[in-house]
N, C-alpha and C positions, 0 to 999 in steps of 0.2 A: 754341135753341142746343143742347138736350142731344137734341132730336131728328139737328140735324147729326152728332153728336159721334156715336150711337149707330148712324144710319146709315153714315158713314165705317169703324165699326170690324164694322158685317157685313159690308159690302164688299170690306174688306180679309180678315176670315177667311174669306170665302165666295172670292176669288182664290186664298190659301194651298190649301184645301181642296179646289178643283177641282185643279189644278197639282199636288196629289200623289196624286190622285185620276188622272188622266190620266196620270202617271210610271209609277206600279202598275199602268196597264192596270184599272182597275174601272170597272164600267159599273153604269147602272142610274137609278133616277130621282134618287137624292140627288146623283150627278154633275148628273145635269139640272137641278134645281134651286139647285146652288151656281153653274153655269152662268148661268142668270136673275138671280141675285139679286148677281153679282160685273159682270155686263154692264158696262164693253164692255172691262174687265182680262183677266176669262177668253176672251174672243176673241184677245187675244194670246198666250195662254197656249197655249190649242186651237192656234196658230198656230206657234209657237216648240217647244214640248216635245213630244219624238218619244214614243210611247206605249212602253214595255217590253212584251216579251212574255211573257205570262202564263204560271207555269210550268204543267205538266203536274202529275198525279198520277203518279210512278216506274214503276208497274203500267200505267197506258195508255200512258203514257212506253218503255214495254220492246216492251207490245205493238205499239205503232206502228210502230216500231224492226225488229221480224220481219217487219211483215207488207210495209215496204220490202225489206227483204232476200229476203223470197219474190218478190215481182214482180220484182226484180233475177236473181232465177236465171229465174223462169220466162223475160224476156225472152231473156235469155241463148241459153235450149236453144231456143227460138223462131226467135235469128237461126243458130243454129248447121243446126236443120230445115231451114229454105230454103237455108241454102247449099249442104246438101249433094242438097237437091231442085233443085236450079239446075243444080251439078254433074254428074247425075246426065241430066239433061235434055240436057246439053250431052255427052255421052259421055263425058266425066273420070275417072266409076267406075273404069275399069281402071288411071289414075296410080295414084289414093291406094290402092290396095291394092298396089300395086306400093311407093310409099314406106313402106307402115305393114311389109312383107317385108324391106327392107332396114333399117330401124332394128332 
């Protein structure tokens, strides 16, 4: 009897403890073993509750942050090059100096 009693109540902490184990986004073996030992609660759990995403550190958080904003202009002058190598190709050169005279 106090074997049921005491297996019921790992069971049940070992469910809790996946389930916010899984909220927070933490990985690692004690997830995997509250996993094993809450079977087959925490398969519903894994199943039901979306993972949060893990924050960043503010500093990689910033640098990430730049080094989007750098690919964002490089693509930029990228597509800005070929159009005006398109342009250029197609004999247009003489418009746009003609429209950048008049503004």
């Amino acid at each position: 009897m106090l074997a049921r009693i005491l297996a019921a109540l790992v069971w049940i902490i070992a469910n809790v403890v996946y389930s916010s184990m899984v909220r927070d986004g933490q990985r690692g073996f004690r997830r995997l073993a509250a996993f094993y030992l809450g079977w087959p609660g925490t398969f519903v759990s894994y199943l039901a509750i979306r993972p949060k995403r893990r924050v960043a550190d503010p500093e990689v958080d910033a640098r990430y942050r730049t080094q989007l904003e750098f690919e964002e202009d490089r693509d930029l002058l990228y597509e800005i090059r070929r159009d005006r190598a398109r342009r250029v190709s197609q004999g247009q050169a003489g418009e746009e100096g003609a429209m950048d005279e008049e503004a």
